[in-house]
Rosetta silent file (secondary structure, phi, psi, omega in degrees, C-alpha in Angstrom):
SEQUENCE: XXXXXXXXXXXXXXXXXXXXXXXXXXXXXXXXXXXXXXXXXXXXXXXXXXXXXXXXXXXXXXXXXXXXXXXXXXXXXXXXXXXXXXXXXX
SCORE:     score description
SCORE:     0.000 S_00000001
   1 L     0.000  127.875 -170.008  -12.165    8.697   15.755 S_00000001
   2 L   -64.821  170.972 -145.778  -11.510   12.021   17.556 S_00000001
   3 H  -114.497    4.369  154.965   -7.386   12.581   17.039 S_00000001
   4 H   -79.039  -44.548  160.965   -6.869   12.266   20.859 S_00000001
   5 H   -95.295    7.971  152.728   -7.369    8.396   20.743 S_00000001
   6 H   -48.054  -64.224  171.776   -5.932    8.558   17.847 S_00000001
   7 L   -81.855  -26.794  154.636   -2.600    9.466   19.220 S_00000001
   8 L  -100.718  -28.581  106.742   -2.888    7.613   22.132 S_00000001
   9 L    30.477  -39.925  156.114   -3.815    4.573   20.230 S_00000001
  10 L   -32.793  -48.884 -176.490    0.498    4.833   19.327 S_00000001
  11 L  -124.044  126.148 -167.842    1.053    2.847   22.094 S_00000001
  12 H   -54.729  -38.100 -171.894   -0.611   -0.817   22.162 S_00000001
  13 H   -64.984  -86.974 -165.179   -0.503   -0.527   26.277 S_00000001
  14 H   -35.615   -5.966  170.354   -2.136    2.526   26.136 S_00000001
  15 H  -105.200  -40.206  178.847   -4.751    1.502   24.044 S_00000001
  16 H   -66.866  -35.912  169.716   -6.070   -2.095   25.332 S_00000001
  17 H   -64.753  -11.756  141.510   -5.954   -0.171   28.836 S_00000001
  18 H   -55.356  -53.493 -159.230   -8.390    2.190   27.445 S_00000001
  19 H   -80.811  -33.605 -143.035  -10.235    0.024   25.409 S_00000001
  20 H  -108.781  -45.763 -164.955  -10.168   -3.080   27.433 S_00000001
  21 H   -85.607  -78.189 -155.657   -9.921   -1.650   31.223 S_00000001
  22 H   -68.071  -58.314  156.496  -11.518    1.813   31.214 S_00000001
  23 H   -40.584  -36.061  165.633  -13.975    1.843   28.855 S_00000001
  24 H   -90.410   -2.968 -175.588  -15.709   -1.288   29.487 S_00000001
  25 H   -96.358  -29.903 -166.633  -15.393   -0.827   33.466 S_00000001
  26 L  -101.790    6.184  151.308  -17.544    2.595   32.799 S_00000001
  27 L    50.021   62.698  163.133  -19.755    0.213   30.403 S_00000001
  28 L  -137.757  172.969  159.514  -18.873    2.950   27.230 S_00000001
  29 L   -89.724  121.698  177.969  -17.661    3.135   24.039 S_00000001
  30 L   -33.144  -26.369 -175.791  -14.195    4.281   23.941 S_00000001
  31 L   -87.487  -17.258 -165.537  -14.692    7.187   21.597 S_00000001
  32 L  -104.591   14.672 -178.079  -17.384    8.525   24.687 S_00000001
  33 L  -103.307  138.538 -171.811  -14.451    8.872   27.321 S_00000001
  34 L   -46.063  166.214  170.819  -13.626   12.666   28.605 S_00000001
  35 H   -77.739  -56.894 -154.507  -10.085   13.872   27.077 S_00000001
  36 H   -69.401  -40.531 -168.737   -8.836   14.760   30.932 S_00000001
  37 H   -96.568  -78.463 -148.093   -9.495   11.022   31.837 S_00000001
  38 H   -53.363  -18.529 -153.375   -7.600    9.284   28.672 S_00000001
  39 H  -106.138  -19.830  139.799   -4.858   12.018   29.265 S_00000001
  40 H   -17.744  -61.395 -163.033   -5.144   10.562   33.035 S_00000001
  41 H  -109.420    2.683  173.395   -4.750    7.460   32.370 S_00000001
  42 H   -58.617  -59.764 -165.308   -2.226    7.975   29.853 S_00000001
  43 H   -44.708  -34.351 -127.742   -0.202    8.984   33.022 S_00000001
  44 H   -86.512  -47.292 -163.796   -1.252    6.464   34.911 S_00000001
  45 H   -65.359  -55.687  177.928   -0.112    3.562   31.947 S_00000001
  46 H   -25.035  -88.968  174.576    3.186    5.599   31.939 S_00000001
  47 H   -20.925  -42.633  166.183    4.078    5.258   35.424 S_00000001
  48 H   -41.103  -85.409 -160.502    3.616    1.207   35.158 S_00000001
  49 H   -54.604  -26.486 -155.252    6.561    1.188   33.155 S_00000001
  50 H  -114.676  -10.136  175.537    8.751    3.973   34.738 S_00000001
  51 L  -111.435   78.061 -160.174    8.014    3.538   38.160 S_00000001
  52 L   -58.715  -14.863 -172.969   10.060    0.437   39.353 S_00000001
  53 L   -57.882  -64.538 -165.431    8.109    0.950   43.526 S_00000001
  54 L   -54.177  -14.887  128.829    4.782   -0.165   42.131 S_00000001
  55 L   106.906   16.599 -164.137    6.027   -3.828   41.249 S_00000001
  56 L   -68.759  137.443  172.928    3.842   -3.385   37.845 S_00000001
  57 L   -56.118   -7.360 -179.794    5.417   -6.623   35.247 S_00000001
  58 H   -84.190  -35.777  176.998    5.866   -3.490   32.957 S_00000001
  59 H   -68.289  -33.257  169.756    8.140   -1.702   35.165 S_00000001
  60 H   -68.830  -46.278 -171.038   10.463   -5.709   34.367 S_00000001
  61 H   -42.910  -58.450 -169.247    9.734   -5.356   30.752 S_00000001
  62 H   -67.032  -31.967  168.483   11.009   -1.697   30.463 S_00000001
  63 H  -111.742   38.062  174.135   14.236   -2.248   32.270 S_00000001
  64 L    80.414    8.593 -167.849   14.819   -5.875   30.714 S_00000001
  65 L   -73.870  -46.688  179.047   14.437   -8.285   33.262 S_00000001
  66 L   -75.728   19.186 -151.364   11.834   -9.951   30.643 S_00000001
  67 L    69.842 -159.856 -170.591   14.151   -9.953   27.848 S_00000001
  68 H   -93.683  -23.280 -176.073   14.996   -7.882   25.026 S_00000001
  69 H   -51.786  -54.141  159.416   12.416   -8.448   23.107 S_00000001
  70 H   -59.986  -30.237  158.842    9.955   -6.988   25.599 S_00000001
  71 H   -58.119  -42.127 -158.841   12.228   -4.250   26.852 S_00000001
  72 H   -64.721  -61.054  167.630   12.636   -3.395   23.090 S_00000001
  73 H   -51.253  -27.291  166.288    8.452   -3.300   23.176 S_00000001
  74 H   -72.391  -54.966  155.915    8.139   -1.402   26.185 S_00000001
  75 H     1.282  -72.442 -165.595   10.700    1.265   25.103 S_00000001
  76 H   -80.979  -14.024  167.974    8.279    2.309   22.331 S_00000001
  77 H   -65.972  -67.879 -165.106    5.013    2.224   24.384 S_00000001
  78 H   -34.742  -37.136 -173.563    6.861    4.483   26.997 S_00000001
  79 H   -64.915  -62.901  166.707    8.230    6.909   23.887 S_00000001
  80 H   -23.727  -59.550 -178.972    4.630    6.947   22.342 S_00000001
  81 H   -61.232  -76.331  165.304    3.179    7.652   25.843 S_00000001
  82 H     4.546  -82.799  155.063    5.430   10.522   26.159 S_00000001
  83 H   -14.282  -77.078  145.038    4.730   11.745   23.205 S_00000001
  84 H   -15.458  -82.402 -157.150    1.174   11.639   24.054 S_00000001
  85 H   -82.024  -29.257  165.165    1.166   13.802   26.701 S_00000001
  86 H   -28.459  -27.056 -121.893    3.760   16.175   25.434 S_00000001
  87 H  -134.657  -97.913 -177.937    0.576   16.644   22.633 S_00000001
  88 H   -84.188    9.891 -153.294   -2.106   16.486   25.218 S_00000001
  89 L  -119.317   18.434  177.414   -1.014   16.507   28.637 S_00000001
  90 L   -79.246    0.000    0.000   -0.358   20.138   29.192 S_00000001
């Protein structure tokens, strides 16, 4: 596995929305998707959580509305994404 999904792979969102969303709506194998579009869509995953307008259940999770448990779980997708793009997202 090239070390780009690798590292996005860190965060569980960021990976079933690859694996599960993107990849199978472009009817590919996950390992066949450009770097520019995972580091895309990276953003895109981000934003759910950090961007309370768009109404995303991720955007509740991240500031607690769904409890702690899940806020706890978003927390580390959102660090992970971060991460991520820090890595790949210049």
């Amino acid at each position: 596995m090239k070390q780009i999904l690798k590292d996005a792979f860190k965060s569980d969102e960021l990976e079933d929305h690859l694996v599960n969303v993107i990849a199978q709506d472009d009817g590919v194998d996950v390992e066949e998707l450009a770097d520019t579009l995972i580091v895309s869509e990276a953003r895109y995953v981000l934003s759910k959580y950090v961007d309370g307008a768009q109404g995303f259940m991720q955007h509740d999770e991240y500031i607690g509305e769904a409890g702690p448990d899940l806020q706890k779980e978003a927390k580390r997708n959102v660090t992970a994404i971060r991460k991520f793009l820090q890595r790949h997202g210049a």
